[in-house]
C-alpha positions in Angstrom: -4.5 20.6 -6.2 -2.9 19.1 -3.2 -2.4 20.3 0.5 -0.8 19.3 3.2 -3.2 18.4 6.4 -1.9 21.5 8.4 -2.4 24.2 5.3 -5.5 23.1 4.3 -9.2 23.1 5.8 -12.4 22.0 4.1 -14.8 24.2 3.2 -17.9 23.2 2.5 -20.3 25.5 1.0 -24.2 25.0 0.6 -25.6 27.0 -2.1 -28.0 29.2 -1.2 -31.3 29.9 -2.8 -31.6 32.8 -4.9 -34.6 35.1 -3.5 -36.0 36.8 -7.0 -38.8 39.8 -6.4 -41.3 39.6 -9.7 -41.2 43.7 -10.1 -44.3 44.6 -11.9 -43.6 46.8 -15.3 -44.7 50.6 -15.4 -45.1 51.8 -19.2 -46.9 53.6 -21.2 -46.4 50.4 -23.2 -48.7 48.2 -20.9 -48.2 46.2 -17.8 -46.1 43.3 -17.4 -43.5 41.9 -15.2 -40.2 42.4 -15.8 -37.5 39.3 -15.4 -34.8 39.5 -13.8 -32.2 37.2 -14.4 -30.4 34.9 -12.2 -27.3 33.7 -11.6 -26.0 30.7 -10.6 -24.0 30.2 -7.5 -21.1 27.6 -7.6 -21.0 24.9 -4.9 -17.3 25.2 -4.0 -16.0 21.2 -4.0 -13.7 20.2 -1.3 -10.0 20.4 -2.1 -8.0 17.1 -2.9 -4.9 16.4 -0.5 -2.4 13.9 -1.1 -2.3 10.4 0.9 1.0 10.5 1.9 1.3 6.6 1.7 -0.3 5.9 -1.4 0.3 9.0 -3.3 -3.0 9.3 -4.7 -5.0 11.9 -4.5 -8.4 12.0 -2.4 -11.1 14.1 -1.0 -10.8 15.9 2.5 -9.0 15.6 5.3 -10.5 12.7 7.5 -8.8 10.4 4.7 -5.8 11.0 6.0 -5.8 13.2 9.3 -6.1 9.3 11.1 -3.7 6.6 12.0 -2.7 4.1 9.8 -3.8 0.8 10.9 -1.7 -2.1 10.2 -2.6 -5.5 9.9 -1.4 -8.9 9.9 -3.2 -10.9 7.2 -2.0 -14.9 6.8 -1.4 -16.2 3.6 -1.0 -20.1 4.2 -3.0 -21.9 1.2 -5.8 -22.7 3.3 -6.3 -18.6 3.8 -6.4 -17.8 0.3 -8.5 -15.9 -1.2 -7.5 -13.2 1.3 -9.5 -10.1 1.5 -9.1 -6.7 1.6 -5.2 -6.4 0.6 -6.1 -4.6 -2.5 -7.6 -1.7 -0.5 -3.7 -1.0 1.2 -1.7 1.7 0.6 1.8 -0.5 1.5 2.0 -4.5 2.0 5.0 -6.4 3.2 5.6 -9.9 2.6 8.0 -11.6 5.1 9.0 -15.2 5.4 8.2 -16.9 8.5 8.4 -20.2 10.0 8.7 -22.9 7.4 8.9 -20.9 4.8 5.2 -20.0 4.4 4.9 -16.0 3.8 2.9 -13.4 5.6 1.7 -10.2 4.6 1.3 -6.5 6.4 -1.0 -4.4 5.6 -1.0 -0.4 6.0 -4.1 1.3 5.3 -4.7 4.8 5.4 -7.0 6.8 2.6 -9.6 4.0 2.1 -12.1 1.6 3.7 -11.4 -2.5 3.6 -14.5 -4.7 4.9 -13.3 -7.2 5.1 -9.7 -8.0 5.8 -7.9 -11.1 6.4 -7.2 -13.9 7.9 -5.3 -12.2 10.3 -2.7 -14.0 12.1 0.1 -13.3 14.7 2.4 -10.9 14.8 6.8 -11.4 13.6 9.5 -10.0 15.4 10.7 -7.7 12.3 6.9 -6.5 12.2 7.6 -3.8 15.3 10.7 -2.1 13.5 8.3 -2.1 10.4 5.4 -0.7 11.9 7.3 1.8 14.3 7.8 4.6 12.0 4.1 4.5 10.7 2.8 5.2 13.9 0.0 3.0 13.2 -2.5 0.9 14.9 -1.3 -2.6 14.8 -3.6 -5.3 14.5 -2.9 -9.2 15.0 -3.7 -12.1 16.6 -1.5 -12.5 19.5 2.5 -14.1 18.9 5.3 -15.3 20.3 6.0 -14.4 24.1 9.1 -12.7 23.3 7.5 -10.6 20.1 4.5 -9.8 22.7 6.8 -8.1 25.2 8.5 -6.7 22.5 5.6 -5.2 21.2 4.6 -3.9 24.9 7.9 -2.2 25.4 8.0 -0.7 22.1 4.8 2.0 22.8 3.3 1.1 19.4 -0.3 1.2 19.3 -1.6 -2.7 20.0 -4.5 -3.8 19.2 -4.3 -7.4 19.9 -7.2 -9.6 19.0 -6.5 -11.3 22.4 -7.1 -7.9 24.4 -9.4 -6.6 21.7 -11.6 -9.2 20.9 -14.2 -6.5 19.8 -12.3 -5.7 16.7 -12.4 -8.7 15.0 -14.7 -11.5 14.1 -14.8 -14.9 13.0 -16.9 -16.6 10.4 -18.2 -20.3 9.7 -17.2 -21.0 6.3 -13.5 -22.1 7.3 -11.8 -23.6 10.0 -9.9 -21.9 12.9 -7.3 -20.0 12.8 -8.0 -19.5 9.4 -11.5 -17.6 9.8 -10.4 -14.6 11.6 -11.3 -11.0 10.3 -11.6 -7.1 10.6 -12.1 -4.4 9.0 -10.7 -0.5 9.0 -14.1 0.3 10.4 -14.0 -2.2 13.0 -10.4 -1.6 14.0 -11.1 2.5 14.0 -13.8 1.9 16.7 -11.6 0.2 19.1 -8.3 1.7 18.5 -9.3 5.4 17.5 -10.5 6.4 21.5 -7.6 4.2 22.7 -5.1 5.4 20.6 -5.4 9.0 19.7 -3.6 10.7 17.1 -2.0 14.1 17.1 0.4 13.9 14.6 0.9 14.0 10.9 1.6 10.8 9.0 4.9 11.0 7.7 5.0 10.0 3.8 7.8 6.8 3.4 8.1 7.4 -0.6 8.5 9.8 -3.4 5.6 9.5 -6.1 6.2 10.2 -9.9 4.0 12.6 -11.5 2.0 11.9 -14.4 3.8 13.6 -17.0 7.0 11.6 -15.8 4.9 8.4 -16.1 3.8 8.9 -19.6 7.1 9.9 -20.3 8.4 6.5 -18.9 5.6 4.5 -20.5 6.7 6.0 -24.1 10.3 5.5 -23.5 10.1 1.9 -22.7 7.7 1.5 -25.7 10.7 2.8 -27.8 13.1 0.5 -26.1 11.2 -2.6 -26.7 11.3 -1.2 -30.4 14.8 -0.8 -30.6 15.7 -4.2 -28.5 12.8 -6.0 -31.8 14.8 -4.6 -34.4 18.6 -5.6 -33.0 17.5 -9.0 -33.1 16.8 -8.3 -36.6 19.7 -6.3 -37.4 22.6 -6.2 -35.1 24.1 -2.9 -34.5 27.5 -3.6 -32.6 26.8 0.1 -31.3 23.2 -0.4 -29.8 23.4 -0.4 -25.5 19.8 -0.6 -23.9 18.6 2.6 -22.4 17.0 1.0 -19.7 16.0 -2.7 -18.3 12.5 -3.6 -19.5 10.5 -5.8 -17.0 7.4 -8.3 -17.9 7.6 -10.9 -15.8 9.6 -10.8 -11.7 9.8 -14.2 -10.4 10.1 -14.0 -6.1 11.6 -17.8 -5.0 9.5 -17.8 -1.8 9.2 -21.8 -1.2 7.0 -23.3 -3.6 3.0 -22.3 -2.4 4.0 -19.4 -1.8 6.3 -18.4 -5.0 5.1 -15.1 -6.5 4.9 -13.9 -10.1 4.4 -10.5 -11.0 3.2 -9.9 -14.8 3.7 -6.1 -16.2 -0.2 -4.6 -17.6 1.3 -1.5 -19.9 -2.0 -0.8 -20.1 -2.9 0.2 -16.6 1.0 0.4 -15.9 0.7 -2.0 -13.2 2.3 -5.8 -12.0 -0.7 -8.0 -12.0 0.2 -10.4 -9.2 0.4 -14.6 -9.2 1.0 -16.9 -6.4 2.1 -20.6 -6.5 1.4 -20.3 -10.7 -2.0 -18.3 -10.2 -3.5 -15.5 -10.1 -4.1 -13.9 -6.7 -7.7 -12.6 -6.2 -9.1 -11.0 -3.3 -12.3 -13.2 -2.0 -14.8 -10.0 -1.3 -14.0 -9.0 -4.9 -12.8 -11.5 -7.1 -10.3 -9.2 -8.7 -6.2 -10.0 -8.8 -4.5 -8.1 -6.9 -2.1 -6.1 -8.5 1.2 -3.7 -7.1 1.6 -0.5 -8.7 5.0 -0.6 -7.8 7.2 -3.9 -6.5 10.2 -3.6 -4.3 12.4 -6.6 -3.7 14.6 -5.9 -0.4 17.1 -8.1 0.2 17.5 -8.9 4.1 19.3 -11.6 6.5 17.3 -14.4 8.1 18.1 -15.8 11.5 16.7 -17.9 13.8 14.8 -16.1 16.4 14.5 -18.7 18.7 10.8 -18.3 18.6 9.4 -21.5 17.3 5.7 -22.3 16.6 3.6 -25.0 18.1 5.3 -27.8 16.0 8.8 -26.5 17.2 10.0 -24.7 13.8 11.6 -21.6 14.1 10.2 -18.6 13.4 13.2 -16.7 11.3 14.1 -12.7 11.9 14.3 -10.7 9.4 16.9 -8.0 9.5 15.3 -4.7 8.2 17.6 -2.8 10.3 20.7 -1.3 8.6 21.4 -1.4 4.8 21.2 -3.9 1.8 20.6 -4.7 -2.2 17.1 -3.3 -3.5 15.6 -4.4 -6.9 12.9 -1.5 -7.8 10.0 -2.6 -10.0 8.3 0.7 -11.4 6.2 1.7 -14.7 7.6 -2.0 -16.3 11.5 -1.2 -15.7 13.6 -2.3 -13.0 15.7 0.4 -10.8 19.1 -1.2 -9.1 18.9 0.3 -5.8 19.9 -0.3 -1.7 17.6 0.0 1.0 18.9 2.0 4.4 16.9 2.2 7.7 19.0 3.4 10.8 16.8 3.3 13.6 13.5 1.8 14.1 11.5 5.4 13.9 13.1 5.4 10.6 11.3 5.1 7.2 13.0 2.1 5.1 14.8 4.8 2.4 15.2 3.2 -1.5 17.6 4.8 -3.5 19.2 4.4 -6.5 23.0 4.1 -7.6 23.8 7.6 -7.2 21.9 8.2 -4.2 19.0 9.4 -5.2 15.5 8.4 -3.9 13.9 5.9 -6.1 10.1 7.5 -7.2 6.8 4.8 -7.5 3.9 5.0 -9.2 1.1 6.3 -6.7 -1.0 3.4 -5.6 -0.1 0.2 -3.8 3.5 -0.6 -3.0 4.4 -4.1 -2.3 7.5 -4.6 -0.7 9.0 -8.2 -0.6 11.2 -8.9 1.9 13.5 -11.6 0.3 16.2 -13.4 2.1 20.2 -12.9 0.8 20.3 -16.3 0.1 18.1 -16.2 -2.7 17.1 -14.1 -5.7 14.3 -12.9 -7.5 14.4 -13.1 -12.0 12.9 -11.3 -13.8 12.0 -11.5 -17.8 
């Protein structure tokens, strides 16, 4: 059962001990005591509610009656294995300078210790964060994305001004060694910050039923697509378009594969030809559902310490969506009017694309290129 935070409160009941009086037995028939029996008293379990980001379900209310927090987390070669992406409810990848990708992080429902590298902040990362009214958390940036950042009211939490937050360890060089955690950033940010809202949900999350309904369809389709090769029927026209492999042409270190599990119904994820693990864990990563949003790239002016330009990435306005859901793709375009706006996914005939509860990666991908898929 799932409530929202404002109809539901937790109760929490503590069974009671039953207090039993041993009567003693008055018969004709001798003495004795007579039992009584007893009867159990149910502990009532907390209700589930609904993480609004992730879909899933969890327990109680301080899940999700918080800020999202979230955080830039590097992904240069020399920072891999990352950690802690595979606790997010929602990860952007974005192209910076150079061509090298960088992820953010939104977190929500569940604890991450630890997470990173983190690194510094984009200019598209404000219009990203805005509508999440989350906590953001980076290591510094650009002079113009700084004062962008101040004038946009979001909740900062620069390394820089919150040096308490974050940490950094021994095992690899600078700036690749910087790190936090939800626990850590929910210190700092939590009495600085606080939150009196309700945290708006960006998706629409497919039921069960309508999973296992998908899962068997595409089965059948893959049957179907088998036996035309066999025997061509000039009549056969797929029902839908089945997905095992997507293929995103970020420059070459940083070029993603996606590989469909039916099993778990989930994209097992691969970068530059490998699989992508999370250092605290050693598991891959994997997206329940993939988004590919197609969106210009311009020079900001911004450039890093070697003079390239860090691009910006237009996620204001509309554009082409590919949709990557239970091993099928979903043609789809991508709208965000304003920057308190939630990037909206729908589908040809206007209709809101539904994911797969869990972790959503969305990759921003520049027009100029394409992602495959097999």
């Amino acid at each position: 059962m799932t409530l929202s935070r404002k109809a539901v409160s937790l109760l929490l009941c503590a069974a009671l001990p039953l207090l039993v009086l041993a009567v003693p037995g008055c018969s004709w028939f001798g003495g004795g005591e007579k039992e009584v029996s007893r009867k159990a008293i149910a502990v009532e379990e907390p209700e589930l509610v609904t993480c609004p980001l992730c879909g899933l379900a969890v327990s109680g209310l301080p899940a999700i009656d918080r800020r999202p927090l979230a955080v830039k987390v590097e992904n240069d070669p020399a920072a891999r294995p990352q950690s802690g992406l595979d606790k997010a409810c929602v990860v952007y990848e974005e192209v910076t300078e150079g061509g090298i990708t960088r992820f953010m992080a939104v977190y929500l429902c569940r604890e991450a210790d630890p997470i990173g590298p983190v690194r510094s902040a984009r200019p598209a990362d404000i219009d990203l964060v805005f509508p999440y009214n989350a906590i953001f958390a980076h290591c510094g940036g650009g002079e113009p994305t700084l004062a962008a950042i101040q004038a946009s009211g979001i909740a900062d939490l620069d390394q820089f001004a919150w040096p308490g937050a974050y940490w950094r360890t021994r095992d690899r060089r600078a700036p690749h060694n910087l790190y936090t955690s939800t626990a850590r950033l929910r210190a700092s940010g939590d009495p600085a910050f606080p939150f009196h809202g309700e945290v708006a949900s960006p998706f629409e999350f497919l039921s069960d039923r309508q999973q296992a309904r998908m899962e068997s369809e595409r089965a059948r389709e893959i049957k179907k697509a088998a036996a035309q090769q066999s025997s061509p029927d000039p009549g056969y026209a797929p029902s839908m378009t089945v997905v095992n492999n997507i293929y995103i042409p970020y420059t070459a270190v940083c070029a993603v594969q996606y590989s469909y599990d039916s099993g778990s119904g989930r994209f097992m994820r691969f970068v530059a030809g490998k699989p992508h693990i999370d250092r605290a864990t050693s598991g891959q990563l994997a997206a329940d559902s993939v988004i590919v949003q197609y969106v210009t790239e311009v020079p900001s002016g911004i450039v890093d310490v070697n003079g390239v330009d860090s691009p910006d990435l237009g996620v204001l306005g509309t554009g082409r969506a590919q949709v990557f859901v239970r091993g099928r793709l979903v043609d789809a375009n991508w709208s965000k009017g304003t920057r308190a706006e939630h990037t909206r996914y729908t589908d040809n005939d206007g209709k809101a694309v539904e994911l797969k509860p869990g972790i959503t990666w969305i990759e921003l991908v520049p027009t100029t290129k394409q992602a495959t898929f097999d």
